[in-house]
N, C-alpha and C positions, 0 to 999 in steps of 0.2 A: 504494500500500500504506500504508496506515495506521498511524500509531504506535503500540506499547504501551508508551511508556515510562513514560505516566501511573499504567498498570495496575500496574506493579512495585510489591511490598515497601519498602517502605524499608529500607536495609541494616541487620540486627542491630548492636546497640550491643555496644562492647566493656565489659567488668568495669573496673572503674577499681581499676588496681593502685595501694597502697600504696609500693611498691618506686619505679615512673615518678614518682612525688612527690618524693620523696625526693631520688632522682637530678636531677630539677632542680632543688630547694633546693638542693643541694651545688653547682651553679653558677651559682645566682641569687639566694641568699639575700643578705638586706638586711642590712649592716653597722647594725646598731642598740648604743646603748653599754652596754645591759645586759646583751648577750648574750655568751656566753662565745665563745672564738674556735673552729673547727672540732678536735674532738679532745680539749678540755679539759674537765675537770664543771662545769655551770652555779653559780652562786653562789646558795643558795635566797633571800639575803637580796637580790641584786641584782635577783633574777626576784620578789619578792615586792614590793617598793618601783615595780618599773614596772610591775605589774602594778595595782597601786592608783592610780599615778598616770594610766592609761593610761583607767581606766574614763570613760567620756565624756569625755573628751580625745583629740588629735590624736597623732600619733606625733612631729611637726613641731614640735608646743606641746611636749611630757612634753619631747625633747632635753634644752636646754639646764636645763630645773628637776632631772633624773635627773642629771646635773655636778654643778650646784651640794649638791643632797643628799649624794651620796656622798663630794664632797671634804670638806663639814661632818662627816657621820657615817656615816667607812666602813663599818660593821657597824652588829648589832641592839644590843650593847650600848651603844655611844655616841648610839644614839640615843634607847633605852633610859633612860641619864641626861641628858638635855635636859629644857628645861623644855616644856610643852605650848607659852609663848609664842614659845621659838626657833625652833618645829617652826612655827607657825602663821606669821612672818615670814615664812621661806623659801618656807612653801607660797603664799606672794599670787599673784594673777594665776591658780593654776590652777582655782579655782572649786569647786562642790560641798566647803565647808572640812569637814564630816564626816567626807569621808575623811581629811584630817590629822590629825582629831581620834583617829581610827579604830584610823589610822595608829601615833600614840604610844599608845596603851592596847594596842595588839598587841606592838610591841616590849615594851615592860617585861612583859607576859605573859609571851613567847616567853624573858626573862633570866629571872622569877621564879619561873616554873611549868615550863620547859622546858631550863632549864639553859645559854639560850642558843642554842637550838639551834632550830630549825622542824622538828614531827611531817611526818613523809615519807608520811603517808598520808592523802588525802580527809578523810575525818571529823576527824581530828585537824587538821587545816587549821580548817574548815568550825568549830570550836571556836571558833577567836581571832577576836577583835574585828576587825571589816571583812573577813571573808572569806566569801565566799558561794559557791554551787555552781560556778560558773564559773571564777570567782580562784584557789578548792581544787582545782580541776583542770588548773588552767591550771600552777599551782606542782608539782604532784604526777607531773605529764608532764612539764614543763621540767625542774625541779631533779633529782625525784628519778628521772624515768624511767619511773612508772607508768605502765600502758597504759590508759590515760582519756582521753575524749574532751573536749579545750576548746574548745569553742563560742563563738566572739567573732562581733560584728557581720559580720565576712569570711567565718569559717566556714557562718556561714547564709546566706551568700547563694552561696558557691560550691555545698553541699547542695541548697539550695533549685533552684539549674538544676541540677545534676548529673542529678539523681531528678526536674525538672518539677515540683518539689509546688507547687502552686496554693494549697495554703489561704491561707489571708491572715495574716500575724503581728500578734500576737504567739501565735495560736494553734497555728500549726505548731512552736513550740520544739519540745515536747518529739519529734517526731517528727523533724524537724533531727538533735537530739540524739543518736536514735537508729541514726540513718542514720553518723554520722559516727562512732558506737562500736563501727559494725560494722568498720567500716575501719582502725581502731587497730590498726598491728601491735606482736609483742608485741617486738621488737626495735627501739629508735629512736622507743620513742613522743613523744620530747622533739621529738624534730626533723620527728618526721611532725605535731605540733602547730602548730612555728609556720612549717613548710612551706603548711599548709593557710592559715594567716591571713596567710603573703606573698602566696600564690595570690591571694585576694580584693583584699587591698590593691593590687596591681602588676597582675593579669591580669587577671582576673575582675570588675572595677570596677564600681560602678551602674550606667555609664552608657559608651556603647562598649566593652564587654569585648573584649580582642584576644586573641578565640578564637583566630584561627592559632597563635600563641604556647602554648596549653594543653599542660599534658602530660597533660590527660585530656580532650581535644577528642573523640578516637573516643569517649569511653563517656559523653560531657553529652544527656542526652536533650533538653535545654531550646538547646542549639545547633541538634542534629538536626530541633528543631521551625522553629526560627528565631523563638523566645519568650525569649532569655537576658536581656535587656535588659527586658524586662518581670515579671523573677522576681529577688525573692521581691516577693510581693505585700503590700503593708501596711496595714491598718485604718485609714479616717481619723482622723487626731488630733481633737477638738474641738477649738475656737479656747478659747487661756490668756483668762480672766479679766482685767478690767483692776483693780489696789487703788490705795491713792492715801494719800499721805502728808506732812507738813508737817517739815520740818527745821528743828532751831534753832540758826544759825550765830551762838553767843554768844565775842563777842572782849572780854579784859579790856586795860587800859592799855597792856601791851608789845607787844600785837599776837597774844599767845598763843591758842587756840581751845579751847573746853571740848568733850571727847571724853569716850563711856561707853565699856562692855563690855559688849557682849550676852550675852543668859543661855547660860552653858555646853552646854544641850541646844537645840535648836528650828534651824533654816534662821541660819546664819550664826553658829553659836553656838561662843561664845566670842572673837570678832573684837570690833575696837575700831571705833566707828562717830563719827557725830556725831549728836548726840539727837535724836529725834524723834517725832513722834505713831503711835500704832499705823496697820499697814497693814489699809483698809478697803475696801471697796467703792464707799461715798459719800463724794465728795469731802469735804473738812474747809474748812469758813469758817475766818476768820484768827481770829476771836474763840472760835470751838469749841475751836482747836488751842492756840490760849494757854493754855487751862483745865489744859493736862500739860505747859509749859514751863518750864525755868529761871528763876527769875524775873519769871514773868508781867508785872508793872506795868513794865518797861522801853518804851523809846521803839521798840518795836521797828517795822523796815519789811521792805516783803515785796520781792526780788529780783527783776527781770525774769527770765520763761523758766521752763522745767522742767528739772530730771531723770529721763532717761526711761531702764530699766534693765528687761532680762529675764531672770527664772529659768524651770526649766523647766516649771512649772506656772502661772505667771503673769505680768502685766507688770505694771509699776509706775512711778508717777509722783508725782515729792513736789516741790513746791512747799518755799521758804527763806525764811524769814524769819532778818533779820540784826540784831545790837541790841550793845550796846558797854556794859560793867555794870564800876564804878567798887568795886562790894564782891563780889569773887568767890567765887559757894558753890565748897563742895568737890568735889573730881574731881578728873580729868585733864586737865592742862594743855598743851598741846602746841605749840611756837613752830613756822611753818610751815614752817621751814630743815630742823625735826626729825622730821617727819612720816611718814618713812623707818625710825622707831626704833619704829615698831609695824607689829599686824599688820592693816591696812587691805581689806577684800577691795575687789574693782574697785569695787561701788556708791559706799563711801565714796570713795572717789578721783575718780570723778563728779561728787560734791556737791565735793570739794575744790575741781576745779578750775572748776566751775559759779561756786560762790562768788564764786572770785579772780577770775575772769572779767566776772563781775556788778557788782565794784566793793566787794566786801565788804569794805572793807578800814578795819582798825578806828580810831574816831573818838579824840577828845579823852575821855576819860572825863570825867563829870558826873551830873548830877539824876538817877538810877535811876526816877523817876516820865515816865509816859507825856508826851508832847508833848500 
């Protein structure tokens, strides 16, 4: 007798209750430091600060930076009164400095136009500086409890197998979106929020999701397929760009280093750098790149090695040239004991330690005329 069990149905998928979420967040949720403890109102300013920190960063990384911010500046208004340079200190190492920049133009907003206070609703969010559809909903379900759907990198990817959506992102957002706004209950939408983005983060992961564990294993159609691990689908990236740029690692007599400030708007803007030729496509000859240095006619020498440093739309390589000037223009002067007392993103700290590595290290001062 022949089998029909190939013949059968696949068994109907169950609804994916809101409630069975829930219920496993309340015994599996992630002890994270912004979050308020089970039963307490969230802090709009706590869930607003990780929520900017967290955008393309790690949960691992934001940690210990979510400390150090909050022991500096409990609330919006002490941070509010900071200067942009305190804020951009503290913010080193997390990258994209934008957001810090963002970051202090929304607090002094939030004290000068809002009384201190954060609007509890979407739009009013979606108002202040660095907050986008996502961040406003993410604040507006966390703090204030609105029943809006936040959508993070975890949430689309749990949506995306739940429902099987195949299309490829970033085109399926808004459909994501929509999927996840059905399921907003209107009770608990804070927790039905970052229930769904522990799901992703701890269950539902790129790669080996440990569906057994799901609390919505019966209704994932993308399990049922045995496709969870292959969804969401994503559009190839094109390969970043390579630019290229020359540094000019100028030390005066005491060993000091001359540093600028990047222009307050543009990629790195407002960070303290060490000078350098614009970022290009075609390499720079030594003699091209002199034409925009510090005192050109110095005996300057070019450094073994590169630094090689990626954002996320490009890579970049700049080559050092190093020279030791006996009449020093005006700037920023910086001994390298003190190099701590600004605010650095990683790139420059590359070149720092390329530099000092390379042998940079400053001469006798003399003749300001080429060798």
């Amino acid at each position: 007798m022949s089998s029909t069990r190939s013949a059968l149905p696949p068994p109907a998928l169950q609804q994916p209750d809101p409630a069975a979420l829930i219920a496993w967040y309340d015994r599996h949720r992630r002890n994270l430091p912004w979050r308020a403890p089970p039963g307490r109102r969230p802090d709009p300013y706590r869930v607003w600060l990780s929520e900017i920190m967290l955008q393309q960063t790690t949960v691992a990384t934001v940690g210990p930076y979510f400390d150090r911010f909050v022991a500096r500046f409990p609330g919006v208004s002490a941070l509010a009164a900071a200067s942009l340079d305190e804020v951009l200190n503290l913010w080193q190492g997390l990258g994209y400095y934008a957001r810090a920049r963002n970051l202090h133009a929304c607090a002094r907003t939030v004290v000068d136009r809002h009384g201190g206070r954060f609007p509890g609703d979407v739009a009013g969010l979606q108002a202040l500086p660095g907050i986008g559809d996502y961040t406003a909903a993410a604040i507006a379900a966390i703090a204030f409890g609105r029943p809006v759907a936040a959508v993070d990198g975890n949430a689309e990817r749990v949506m995306a197998r739940l429902y099987a959506v195949a299309e490829p992102l970033p085109a399926a957002k808004q459909r994501l979106r929509a999927l996840a706004a059905a399921l907003v209950p209107a009770e608990r939408a804070g927790d039905f929020a970052q229930a769904l983005m522990d799901l992703g983060a701890t269950i539902c992961t790129p790669r080996r999701p440990r569906c057994v564990l799901c609390p919505w294993r019966e209704a994932c159609a993308a399990r049922a397929a045995g496709s969870a691990e292959s969804l969401p689908v994503s559009a190839a990236k094109p390969e970043r760009p390579l630019r290229h740029g020359t540094v000019f690692w100028l030390t005066r007599g005491d060993g000091a280093v001359l540093l600028r400030r990047r222009p307050e708007t543009g990629l790195l803007g407002g960070m303290i750098e060490v000078p350098s030729t614009p970022w290009r496509a075609a390499p720079w000859s030594e003699a091209e790149a002199l034409t925009t240095a510090p005192q050109p006619d110095l005996a300057w020498r070019r450094l073994p090695g590169i630094v090689q440093h990626g954002f996320t739309h490009f890579r970049l390589d700049l080559a050092i040239l190093a020279a030791t000037t006996a009449t020093p223009p005006d700037g920023i002067w910086a001994r390298l004991d003190r190099l701590g007392d600004y605010a650095l993103p990683t790139l420059t700290k590359k070149v720092v330690a390329h530099a000092r590595s390379a042998g940079a290290q400053p001469a006798e001062p003399g003749d300001d005329s080429r060798a």
